[in-house]
C-alpha positions in Angstrom: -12.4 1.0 -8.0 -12.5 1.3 -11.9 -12.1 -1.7 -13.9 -8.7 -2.6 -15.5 -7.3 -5.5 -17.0 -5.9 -8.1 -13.8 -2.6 -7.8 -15.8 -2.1 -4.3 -15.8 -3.4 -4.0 -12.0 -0.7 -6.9 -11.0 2.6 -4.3 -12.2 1.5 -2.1 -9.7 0.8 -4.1 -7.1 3.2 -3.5 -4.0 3.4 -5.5 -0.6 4.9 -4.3 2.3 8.3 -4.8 3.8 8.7 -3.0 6.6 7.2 -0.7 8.5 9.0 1.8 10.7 8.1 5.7 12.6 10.8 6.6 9.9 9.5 5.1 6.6 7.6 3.0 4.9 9.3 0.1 2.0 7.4 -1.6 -0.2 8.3 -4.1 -2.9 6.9 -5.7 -6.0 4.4 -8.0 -4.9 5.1 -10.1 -7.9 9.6 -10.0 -7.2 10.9 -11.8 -4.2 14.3 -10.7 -4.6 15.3 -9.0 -1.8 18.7 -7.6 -2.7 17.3 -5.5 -5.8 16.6 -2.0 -4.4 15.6 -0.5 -7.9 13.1 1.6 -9.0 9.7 -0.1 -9.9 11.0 -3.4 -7.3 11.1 -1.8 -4.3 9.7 2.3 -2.9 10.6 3.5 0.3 8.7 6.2 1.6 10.5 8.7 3.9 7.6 11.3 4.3 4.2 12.4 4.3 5.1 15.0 1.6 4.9 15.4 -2.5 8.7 15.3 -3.1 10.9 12.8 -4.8 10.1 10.1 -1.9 6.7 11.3 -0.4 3.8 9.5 0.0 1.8 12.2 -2.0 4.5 11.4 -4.9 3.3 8.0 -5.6 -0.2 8.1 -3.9 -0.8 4.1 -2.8 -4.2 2.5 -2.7 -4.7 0.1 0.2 -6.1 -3.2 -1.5 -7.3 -6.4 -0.3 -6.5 -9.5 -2.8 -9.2 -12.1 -2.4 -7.8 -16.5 -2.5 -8.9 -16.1 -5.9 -6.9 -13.7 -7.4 -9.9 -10.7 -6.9 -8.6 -7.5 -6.3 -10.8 -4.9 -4.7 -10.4 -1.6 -3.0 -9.8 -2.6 0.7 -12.2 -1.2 3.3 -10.8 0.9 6.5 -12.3 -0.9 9.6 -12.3 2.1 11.9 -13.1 1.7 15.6 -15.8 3.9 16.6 -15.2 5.5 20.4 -18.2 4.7 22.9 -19.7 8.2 24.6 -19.8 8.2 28.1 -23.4 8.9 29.3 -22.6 10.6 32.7 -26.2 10.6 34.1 
């Protein structure tokens, strides 16, 4: 991940609030208010696609936020499936 200012990184930074088959919502990681649905407090993401709510429309980074404030591009733990040896 490029270096940028903690600052400028933090007004971008987006937790998630709920997960569903449907969509995705996210909300300002830094704003705990719940009942403001606004544009840049709170995305929902309704599709895989590039229009107005796609996820190719505002193409999120999955990052991991250290105790200490780091942040750093999260790694994808992916589970490798064991071959069968049929002898």
């Amino acid at each position: 991940m490029e270096e940028y200012a903690k600052e400028e990184l933090t007004k971008h930074l987006y937790r998630i609030q709920k997960l569903s088959s449907n969509f995705y919502e996210f909300r300002l990681a830094s704003n705990n208010q719940l009942n403001n649905t606004e544009y840049p407090n709170y995305i929902r993401i309704n599709n895989f696609g590039s229009k107005k709510t796609g996820w190719l429309t505002y193409n999120p980074i999955k990052v991991e936020v250290s105790p200490v404030g780091e942040i750093k591009h999260a790694r994808e733990k992916y589970l490798q499936k064991k071959k069968k040896a049929i002898l």
